[in-house]
NUSE-358407 format. One record per residue (C-alpha): residue in three letters; x, y, z. Coordinates in steps of 0.001 Angstrom, whole numbers, padded with zeros to 6 digits, always signed. Example, Ala and Ser with C-alpha at 12.3 -4.5 7.8 and 13.67 -1.06 7.14 Angstrom:
<romars>
ALA+012300-004500+007800;SER+013670-001060+007140;
</romars>
This chain:
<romars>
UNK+116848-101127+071973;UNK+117460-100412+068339;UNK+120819-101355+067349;UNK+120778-099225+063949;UNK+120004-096143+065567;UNK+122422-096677+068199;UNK+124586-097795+065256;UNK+123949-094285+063266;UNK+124228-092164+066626;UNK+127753-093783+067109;UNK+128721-093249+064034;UNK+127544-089347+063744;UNK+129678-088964+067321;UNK+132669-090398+065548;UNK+131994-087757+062549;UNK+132187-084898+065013;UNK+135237-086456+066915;UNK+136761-086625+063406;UNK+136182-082574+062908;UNK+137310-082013+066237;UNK+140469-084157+065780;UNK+141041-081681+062374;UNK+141351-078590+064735;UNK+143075-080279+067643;UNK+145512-081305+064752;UNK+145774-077967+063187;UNK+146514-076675+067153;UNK+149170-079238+067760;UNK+150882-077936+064709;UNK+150329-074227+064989;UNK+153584-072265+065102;UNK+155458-075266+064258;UNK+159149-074816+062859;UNK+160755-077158+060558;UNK+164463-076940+059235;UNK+166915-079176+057583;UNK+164258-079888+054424;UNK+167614-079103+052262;UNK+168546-082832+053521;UNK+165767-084380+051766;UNK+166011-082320+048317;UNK+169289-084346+047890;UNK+168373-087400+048584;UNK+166502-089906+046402;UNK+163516-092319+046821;UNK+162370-094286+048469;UNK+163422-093263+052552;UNK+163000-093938+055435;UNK+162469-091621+058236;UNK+163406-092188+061595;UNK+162026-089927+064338;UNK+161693-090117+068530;UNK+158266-089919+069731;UNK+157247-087077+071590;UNK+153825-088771+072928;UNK+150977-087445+069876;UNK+153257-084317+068616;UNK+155752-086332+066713;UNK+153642-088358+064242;UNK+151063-085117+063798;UNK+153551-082861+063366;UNK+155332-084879+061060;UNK+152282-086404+058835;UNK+151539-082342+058780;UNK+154842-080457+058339;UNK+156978-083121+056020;UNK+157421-081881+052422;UNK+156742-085582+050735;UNK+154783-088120+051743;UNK+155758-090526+054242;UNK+153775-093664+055044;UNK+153909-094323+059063;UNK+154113-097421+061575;UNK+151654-097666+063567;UNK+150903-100404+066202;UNK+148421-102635+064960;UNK+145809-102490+067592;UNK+144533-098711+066618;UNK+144265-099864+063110;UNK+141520-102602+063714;UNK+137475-101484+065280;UNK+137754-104486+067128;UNK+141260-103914+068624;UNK+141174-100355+068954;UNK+138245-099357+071435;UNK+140218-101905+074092;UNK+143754-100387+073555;UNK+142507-096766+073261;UNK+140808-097398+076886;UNK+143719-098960+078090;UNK+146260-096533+077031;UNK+144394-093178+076391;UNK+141173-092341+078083;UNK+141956-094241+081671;UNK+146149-093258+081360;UNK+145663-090144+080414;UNK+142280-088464+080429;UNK+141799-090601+083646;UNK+137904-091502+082984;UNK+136098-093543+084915;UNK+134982-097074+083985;UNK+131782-096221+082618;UNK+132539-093235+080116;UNK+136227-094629+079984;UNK+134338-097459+077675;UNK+131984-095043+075338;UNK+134406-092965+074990;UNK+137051-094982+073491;UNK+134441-096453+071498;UNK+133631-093498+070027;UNK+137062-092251+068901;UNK+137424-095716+067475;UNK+135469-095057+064406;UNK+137645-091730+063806;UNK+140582-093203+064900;UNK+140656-096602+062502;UNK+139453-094383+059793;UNK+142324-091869+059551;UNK+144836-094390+060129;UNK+143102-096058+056947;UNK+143261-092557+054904;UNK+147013-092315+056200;UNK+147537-095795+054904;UNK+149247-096502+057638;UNK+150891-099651+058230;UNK+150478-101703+060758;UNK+153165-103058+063428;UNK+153189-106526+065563;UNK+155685-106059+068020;UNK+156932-109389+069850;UNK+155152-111614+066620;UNK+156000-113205+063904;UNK+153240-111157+062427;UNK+156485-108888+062079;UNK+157814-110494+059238;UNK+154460-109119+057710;UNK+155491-105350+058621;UNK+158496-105801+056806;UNK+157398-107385+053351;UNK+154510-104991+053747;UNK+156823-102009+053892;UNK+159390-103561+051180;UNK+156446-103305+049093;UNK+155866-099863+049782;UNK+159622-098864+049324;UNK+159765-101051+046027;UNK+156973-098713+044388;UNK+158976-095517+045249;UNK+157092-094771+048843;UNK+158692-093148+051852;UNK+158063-094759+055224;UNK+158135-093101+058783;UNK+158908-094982+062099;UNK+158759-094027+065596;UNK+161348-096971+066958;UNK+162019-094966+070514;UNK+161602-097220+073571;UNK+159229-094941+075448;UNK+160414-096588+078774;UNK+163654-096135+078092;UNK+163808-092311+078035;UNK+165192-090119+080409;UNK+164639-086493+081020;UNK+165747-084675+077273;UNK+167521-087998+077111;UNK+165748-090065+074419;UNK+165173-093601+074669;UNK+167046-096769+073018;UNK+166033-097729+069762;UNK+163703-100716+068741;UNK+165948-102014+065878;UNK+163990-104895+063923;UNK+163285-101695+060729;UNK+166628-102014+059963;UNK+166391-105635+058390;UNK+164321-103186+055761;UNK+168018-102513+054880;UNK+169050-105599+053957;UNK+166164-106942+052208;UNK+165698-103881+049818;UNK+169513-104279+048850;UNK+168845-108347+048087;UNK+166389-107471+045555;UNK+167700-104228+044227;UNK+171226-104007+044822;UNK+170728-100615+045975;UNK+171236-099126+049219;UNK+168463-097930+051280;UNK+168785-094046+052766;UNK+167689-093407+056312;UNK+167012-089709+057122;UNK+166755-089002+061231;UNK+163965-086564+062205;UNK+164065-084753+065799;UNK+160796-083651+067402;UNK+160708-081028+070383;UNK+157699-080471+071683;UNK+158511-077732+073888;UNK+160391-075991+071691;UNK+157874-076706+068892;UNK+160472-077727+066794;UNK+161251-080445+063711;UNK+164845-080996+062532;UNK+165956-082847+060068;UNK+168885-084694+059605;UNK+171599-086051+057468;UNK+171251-089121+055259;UNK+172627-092735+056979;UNK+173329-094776+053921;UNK+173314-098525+054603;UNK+176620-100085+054034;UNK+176049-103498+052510;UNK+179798-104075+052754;UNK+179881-104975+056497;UNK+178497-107932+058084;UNK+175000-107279+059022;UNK+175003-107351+062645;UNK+177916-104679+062686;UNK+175695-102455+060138;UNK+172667-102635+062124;UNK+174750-101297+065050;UNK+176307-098629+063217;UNK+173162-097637+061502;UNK+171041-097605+065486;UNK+174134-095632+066780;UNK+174390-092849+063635;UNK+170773-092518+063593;UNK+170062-092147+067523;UNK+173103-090129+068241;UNK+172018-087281+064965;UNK+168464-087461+066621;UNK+170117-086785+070306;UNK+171892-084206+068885;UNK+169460-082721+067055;UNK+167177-082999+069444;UNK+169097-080863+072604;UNK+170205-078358+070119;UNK+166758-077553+070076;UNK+166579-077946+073822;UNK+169341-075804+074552;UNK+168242-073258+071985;UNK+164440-072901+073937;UNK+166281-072504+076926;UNK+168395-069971+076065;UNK+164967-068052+074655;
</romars>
């Protein structure tokens, strides 16, 4: 067997996958509306933005529609060809394109190569939930802030959702808050984003200025609840607004 060839072939699969991926992106985000941009005009970097999910739609969508660069979170594993191929297979092709063993593994080989590589063009940065590896998130993305650079996160708990309810907030980002203040003395901005996929919707929200005033632990619950609840809000206005037609 020759390995280069094999090698080359893989690698011309993952070129088309890439192309593919350009028009499946441009189809996600076809007919896409996006309001509330008014609410980052006035606000200064660098931000954060803080969005729910919405399986693929919300980080496409957003990485596609925002008007300023935002740098996202992204789990490690997708970001690394010898991570990736196991977690796509785990939690894309066999979940949801239900493949069988066989083509389940080529497969999410194959949309490994595109995969790590856009995430690399993205500059996305990587996240080690349940690791101290977090800590390295965090100085990572102080970096990024400190030069002027926006971040995105998707903190929803995806097993936490319910219906058009969203899910509870993953809250470690918020420590961002506090360590950007310690070195700056200035407070960090946190814009909340709503995705609906249905409705094919983006809404943006009002700024949530942390407060370095109040004890940390009573911030960081303020900050979860203002930012969650504006999403919720935002997010079955849009709801109720499809349904109505």
């Amino acid at each position: 067997m020759d390995m280069t060839k094999d090698g080359e072939k893989m690698k011309l699969t993952a070129r088309i996958f890439f192309i593919a991926g350009f028009y499946v992106v441009r189809y996600i985000i076809y007919g896409i509306k996006i309001s509330g941009t008014k609410n980052i005009e006035r606000c200064k970097s660098p931000l954060v933005f803080v969005s729910n999910h919405e399986g693929a739609f919300g980080p496409v969508s957003l990485l596609s529609t925002l008007p300023v660069r935002a740098y996202p979170w992204v789990t490690h594993e997708i970001m690394s060809r010898r991570e990736c191929a196991a977690y796509l297979q785990k939690d894309f092709t066999e979940a949801a394109l239900k493949l069988g063993p066989r083509l389940n593994a080529i497969v999410s080989k194959i949309i490994c190569y595109a995969c790590v590589a856009i995430m690399q063009a993205l500059r996305a940065i990587p996240v080690y939930r349940n690791s101290r590896k977090i800590l390295g998130t965090l100085q990572y993305s102080l970096n990024m802030l400190e030069q002027g650079k926006n971040i995105l996160i998707f903190p929803e708990i995806p097993s936490t959702a319910k219906n058009t309810q969203l899910g509870d907030l993953y809250t470690g980002f918020l420590h961002l808050a506090r360590m950007y203040y310690s070195r700056h003395s200035q407070p960090l901005t946190f814009v909340p984003i709503a995705v609906n996929k249905k409705a094919r919707r983006v809404s943006i929200g009002s700024p949530v200025i942390y407060n370095p005033d109040n004890p940390f632990w009573l911030e960081k619950e303020r900050l979860k609840q203002e930012i969650s609840g504006e999403i919720q809000d935002m997010f079955s206005s849009m709801e109720e607004a499809r349904i109505s037609g």
